[in-house]
N, CA, C and O of each residue as an XYZ file, in Angstrom:
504
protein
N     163.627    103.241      9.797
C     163.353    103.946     11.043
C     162.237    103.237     11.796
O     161.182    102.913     11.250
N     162.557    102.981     13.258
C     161.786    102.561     13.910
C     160.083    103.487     14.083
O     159.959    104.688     13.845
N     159.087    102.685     14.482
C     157.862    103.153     14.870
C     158.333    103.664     16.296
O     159.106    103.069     17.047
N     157.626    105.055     16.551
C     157.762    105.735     17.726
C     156.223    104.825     18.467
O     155.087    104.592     18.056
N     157.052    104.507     19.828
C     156.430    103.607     21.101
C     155.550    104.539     22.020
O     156.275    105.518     22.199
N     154.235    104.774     22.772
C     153.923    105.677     23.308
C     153.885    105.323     24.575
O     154.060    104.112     24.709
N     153.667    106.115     25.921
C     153.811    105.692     26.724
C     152.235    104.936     27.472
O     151.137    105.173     26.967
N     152.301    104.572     27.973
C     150.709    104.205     28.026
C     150.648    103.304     29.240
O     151.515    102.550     29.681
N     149.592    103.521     29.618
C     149.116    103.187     31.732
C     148.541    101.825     31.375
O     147.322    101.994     31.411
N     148.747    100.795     31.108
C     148.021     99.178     30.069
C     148.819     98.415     31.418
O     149.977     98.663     31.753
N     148.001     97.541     32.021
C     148.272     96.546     32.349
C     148.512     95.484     32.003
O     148.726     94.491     32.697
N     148.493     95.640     30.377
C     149.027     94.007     29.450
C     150.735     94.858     29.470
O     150.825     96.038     29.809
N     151.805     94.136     29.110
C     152.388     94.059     28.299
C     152.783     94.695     27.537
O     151.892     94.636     26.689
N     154.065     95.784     26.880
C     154.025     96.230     25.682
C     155.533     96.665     25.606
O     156.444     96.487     26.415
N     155.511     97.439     24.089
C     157.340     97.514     24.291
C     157.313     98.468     24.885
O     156.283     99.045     25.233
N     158.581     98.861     25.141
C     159.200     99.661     26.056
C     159.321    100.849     24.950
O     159.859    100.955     23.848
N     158.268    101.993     26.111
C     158.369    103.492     25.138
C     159.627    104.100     24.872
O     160.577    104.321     25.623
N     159.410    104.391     23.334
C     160.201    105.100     22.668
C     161.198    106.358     23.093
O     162.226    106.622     22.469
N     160.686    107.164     24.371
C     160.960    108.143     24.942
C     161.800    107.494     26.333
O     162.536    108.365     26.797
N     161.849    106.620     26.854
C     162.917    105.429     27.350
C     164.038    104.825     27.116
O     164.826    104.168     27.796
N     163.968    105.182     25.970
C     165.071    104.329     25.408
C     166.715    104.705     25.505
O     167.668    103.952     25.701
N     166.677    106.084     25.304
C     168.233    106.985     25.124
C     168.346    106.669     26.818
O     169.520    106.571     27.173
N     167.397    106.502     27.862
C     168.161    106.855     29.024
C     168.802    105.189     29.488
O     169.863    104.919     30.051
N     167.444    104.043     28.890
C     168.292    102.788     29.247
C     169.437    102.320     28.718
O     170.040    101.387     29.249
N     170.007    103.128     27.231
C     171.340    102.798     26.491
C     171.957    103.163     27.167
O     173.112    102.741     27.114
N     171.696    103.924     27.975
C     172.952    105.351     28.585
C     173.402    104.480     29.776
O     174.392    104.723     30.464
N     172.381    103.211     29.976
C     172.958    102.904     31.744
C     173.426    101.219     30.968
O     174.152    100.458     31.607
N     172.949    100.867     29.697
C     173.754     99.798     29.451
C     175.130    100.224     29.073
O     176.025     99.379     29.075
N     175.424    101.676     28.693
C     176.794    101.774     28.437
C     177.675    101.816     29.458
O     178.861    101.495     29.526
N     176.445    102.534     30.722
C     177.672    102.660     31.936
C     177.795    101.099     32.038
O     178.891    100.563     31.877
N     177.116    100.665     32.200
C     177.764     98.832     32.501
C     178.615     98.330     31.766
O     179.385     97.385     31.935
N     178.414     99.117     30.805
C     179.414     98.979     29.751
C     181.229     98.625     29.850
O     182.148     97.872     29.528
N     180.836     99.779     30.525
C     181.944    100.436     30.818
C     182.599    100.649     32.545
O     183.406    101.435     33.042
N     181.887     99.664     33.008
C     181.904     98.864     34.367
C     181.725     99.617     35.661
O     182.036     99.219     36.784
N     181.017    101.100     35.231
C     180.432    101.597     36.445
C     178.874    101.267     36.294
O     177.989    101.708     35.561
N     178.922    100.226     37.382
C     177.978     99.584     37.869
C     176.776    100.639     38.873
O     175.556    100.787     38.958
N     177.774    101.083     39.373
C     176.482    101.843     40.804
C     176.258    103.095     40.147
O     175.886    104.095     40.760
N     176.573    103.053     38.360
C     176.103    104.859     37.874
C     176.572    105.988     38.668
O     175.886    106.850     39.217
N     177.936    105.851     38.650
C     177.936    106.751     39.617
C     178.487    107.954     39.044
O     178.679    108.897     39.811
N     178.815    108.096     37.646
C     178.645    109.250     36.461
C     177.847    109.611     36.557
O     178.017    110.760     36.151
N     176.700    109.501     36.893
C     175.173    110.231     36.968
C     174.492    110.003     35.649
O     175.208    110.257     34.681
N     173.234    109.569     35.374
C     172.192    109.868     34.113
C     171.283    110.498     34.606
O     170.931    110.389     35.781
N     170.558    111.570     33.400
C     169.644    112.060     33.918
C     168.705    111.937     34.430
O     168.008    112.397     33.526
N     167.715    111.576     35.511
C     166.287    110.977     36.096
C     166.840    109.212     35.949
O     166.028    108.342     35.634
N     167.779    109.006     36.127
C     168.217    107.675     36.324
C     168.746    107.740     38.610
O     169.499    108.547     39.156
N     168.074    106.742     39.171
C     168.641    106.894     40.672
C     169.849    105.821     40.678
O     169.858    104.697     40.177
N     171.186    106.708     41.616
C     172.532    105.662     41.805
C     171.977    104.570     42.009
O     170.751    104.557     41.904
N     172.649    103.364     42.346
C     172.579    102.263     42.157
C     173.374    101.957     43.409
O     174.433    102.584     43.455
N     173.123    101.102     44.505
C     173.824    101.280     45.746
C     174.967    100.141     45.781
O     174.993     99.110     45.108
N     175.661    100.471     46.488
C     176.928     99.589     46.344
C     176.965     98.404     46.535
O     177.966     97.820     46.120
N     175.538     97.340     47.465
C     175.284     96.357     47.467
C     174.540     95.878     46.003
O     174.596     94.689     45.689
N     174.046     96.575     45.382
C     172.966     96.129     44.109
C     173.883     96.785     43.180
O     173.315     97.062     42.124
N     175.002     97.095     43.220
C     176.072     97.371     42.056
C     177.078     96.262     41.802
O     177.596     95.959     40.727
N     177.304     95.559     43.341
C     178.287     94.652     43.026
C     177.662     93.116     42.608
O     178.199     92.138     42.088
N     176.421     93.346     43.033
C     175.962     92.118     42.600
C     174.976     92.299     41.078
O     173.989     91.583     40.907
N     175.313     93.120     40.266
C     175.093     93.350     38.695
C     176.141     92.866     38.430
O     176.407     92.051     37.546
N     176.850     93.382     39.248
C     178.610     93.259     38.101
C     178.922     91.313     38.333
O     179.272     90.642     37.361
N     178.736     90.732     39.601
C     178.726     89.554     39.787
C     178.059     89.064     38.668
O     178.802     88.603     37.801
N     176.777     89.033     38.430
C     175.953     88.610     37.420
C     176.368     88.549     36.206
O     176.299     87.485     35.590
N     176.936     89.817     35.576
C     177.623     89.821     34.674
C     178.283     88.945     34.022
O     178.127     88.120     33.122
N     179.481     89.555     35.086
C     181.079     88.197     35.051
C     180.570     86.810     35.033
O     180.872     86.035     34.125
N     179.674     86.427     36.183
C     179.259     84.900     36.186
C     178.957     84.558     34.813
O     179.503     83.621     34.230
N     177.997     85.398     34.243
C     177.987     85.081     32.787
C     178.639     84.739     32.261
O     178.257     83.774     31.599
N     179.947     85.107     32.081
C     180.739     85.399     31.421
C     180.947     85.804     29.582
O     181.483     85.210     28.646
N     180.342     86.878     29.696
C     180.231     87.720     28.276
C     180.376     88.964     28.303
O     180.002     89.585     29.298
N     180.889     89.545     27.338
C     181.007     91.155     27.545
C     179.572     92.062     26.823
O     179.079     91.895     25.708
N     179.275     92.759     27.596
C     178.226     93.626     26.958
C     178.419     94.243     25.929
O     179.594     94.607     25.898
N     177.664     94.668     24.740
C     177.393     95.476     24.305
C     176.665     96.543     24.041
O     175.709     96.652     24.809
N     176.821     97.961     22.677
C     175.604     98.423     23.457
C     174.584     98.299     22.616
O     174.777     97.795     21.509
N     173.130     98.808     23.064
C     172.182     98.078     22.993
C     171.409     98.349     21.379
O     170.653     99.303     21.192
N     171.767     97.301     20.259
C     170.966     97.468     18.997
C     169.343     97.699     19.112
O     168.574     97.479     20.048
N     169.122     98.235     17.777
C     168.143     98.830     17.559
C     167.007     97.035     17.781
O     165.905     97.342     18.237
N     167.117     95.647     17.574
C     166.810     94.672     17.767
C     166.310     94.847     19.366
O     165.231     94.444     19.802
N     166.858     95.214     19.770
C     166.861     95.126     21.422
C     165.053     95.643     21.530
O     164.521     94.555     21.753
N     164.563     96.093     21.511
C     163.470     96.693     21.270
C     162.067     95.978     20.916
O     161.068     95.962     21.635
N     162.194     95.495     19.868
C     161.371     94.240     19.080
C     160.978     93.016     20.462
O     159.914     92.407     20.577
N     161.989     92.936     21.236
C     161.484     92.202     22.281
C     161.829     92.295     23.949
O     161.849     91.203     24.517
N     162.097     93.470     24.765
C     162.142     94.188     25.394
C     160.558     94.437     25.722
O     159.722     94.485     24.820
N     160.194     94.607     27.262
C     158.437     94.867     27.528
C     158.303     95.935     28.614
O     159.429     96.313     28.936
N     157.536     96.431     29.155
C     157.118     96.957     29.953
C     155.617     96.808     30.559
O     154.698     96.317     29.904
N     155.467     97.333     32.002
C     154.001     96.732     32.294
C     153.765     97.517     32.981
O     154.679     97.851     33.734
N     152.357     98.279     33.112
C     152.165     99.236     34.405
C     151.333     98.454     35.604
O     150.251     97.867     35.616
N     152.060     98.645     36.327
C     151.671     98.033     37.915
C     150.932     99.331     38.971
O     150.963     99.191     40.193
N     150.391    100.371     38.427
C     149.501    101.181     39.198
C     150.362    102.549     39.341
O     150.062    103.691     38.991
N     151.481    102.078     39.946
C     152.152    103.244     40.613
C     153.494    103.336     39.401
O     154.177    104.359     39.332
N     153.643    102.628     38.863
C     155.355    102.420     37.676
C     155.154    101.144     37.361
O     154.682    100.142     37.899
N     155.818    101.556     35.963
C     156.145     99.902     34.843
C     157.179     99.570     35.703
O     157.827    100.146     36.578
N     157.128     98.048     35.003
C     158.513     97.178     35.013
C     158.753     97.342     33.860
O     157.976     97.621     32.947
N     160.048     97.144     33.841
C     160.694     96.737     32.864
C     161.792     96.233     32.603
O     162.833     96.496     33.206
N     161.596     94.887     31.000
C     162.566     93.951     31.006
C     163.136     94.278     29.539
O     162.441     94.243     28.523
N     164.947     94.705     29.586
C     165.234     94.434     28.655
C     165.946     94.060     27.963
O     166.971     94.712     28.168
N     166.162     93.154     26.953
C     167.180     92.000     26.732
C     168.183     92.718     26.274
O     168.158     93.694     25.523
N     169.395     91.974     26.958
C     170.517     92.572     26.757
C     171.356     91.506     25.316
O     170.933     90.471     24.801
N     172.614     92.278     25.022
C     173.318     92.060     24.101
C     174.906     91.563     24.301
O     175.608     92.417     24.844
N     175.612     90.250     23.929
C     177.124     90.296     24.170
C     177.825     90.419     22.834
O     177.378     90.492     21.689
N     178.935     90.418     23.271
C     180.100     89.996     22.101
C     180.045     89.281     21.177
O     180.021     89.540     19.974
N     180.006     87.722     22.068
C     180.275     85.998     21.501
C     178.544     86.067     20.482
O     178.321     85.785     19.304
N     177.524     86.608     21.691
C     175.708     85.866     21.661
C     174.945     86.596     20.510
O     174.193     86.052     19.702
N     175.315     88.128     20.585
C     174.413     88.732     19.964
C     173.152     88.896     21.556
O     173.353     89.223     22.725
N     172.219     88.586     20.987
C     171.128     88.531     21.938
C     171.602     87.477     22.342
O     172.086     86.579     21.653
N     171.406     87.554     24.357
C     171.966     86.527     25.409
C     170.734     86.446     26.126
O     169.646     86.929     25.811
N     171.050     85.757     27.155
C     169.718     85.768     28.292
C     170.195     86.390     29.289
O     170.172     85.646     30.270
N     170.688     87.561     29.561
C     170.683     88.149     30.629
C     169.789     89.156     30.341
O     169.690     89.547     29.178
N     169.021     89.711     31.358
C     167.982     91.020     30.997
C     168.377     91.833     31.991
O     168.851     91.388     33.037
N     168.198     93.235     31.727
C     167.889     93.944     32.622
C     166.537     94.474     33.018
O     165.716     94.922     32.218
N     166.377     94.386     34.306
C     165.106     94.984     35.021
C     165.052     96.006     35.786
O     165.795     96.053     36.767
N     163.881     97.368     35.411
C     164.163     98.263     35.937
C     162.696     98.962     36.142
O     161.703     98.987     35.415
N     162.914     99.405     37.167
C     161.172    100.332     37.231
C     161.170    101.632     36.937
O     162.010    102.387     37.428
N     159.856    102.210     35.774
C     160.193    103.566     35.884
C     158.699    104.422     35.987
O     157.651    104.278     35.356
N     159.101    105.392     37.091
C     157.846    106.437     37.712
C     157.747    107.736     36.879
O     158.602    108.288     36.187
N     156.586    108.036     37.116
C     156.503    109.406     37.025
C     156.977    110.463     37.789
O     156.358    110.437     38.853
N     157.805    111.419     37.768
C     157.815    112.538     38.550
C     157.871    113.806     38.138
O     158.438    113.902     37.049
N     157.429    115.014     38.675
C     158.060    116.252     38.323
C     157.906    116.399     36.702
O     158.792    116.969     36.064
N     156.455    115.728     35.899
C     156.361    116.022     34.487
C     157.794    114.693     33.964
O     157.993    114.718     32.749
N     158.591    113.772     34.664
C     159.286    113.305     33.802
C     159.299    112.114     34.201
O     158.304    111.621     34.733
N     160.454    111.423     34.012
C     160.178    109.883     34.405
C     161.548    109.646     35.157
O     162.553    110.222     34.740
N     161.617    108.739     36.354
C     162.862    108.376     36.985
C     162.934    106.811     36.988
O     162.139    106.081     37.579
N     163.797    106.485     36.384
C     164.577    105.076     36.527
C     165.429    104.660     38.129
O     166.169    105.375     38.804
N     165.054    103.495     38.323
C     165.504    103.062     39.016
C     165.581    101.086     38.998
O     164.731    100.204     39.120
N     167.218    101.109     38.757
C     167.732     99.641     37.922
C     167.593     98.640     39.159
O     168.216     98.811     40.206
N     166.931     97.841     38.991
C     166.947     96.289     40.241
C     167.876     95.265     39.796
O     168.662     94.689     40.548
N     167.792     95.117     38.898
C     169.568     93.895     38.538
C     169.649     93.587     36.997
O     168.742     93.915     36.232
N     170.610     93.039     36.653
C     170.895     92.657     35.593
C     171.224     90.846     35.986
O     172.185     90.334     36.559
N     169.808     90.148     35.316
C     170.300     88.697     35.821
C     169.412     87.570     34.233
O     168.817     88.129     33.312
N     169.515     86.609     34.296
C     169.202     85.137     34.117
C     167.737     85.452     33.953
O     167.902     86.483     33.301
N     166.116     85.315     34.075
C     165.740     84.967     34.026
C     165.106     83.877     34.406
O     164.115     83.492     33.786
C-alpha cells in the first residue's frame, strides 16, 4: 500500500496528492475511452472545450500509442507545484507497446467551495 500524499501550498515540487488521484484516473480513463472534451462529466473536473479536446486527441494519435489506465507507478514520478493561486500538474502517462511513455498530462488544480476543481490544459511531449 501506497504512502498517503498530503496536500500542501510548497513552492518546490512534490508528488501529486493522494486525494487527486481517483479524479485524474477518472479523466485518463475518459481519454481512455476517447471522450476527450469529458463530456460524461467528473466530479470538480471543468469540460474540456472542443478546441483543447481535439487537439489532446491529435496529440495522442500523433503519438501513436494507446492509453492505458493509470498504474499505481504512475505516482512515484508524477509532480505538482503551487504557483500562489493552484498547482500544476504533470502526470506521466502510460501505453500499451511503452509501459511508461513520454506523453504527460498537464493540469491545474484550485481550491473551491472546501474542494478542489481540475481543469486539463493538454496531453503532450514534453
Amino acid at each position: 500500500m501506497s504512502q498517503t500524499v498530503v496536500v500542501l501550498k510548497d513552492k518546490k515540487q512534490q508528488p501529486v496528492p493522494s486525494v487527486w488521484r481517483n479524479t485524474i484516473s477518472e479523466i485518463v480513463e475518459a481519454f481512455k475511452g476517447g471522450d476527450f472534451a469529458l463530456s460524461r462529466g467528473i466530479n470538480g473536473v471543468r469540460p474540456i472545450s472542443k478546441d483543447d479536446a481535439a487537439g489532446i486527441e491529435e496529440n495522442i494519435q500523433d503519438y501513436g500509442a494507446e492509453l492505458v489506465s493509470l498504474p499505481e507507478e504512475t505516482w512515484n514520478t508524477s509532480v505538482c507545484q503551487w504557483y500562489g493561486q493552484h498547482w500544476d500538474v504533470m502526470v506521466d502517462l502510460y501505453t500499451i507497446d511503452e509501459g511508461s511513455c513520454d506523453l504527460v498530462l498537464q493540469l491545474r488544480v484550485s481550491e473551491e467551495a472546501g474542494g478542489y476543481i481540475f481543469e486539463v490544459h493538454l496531453v503532450y511531449v514534453p
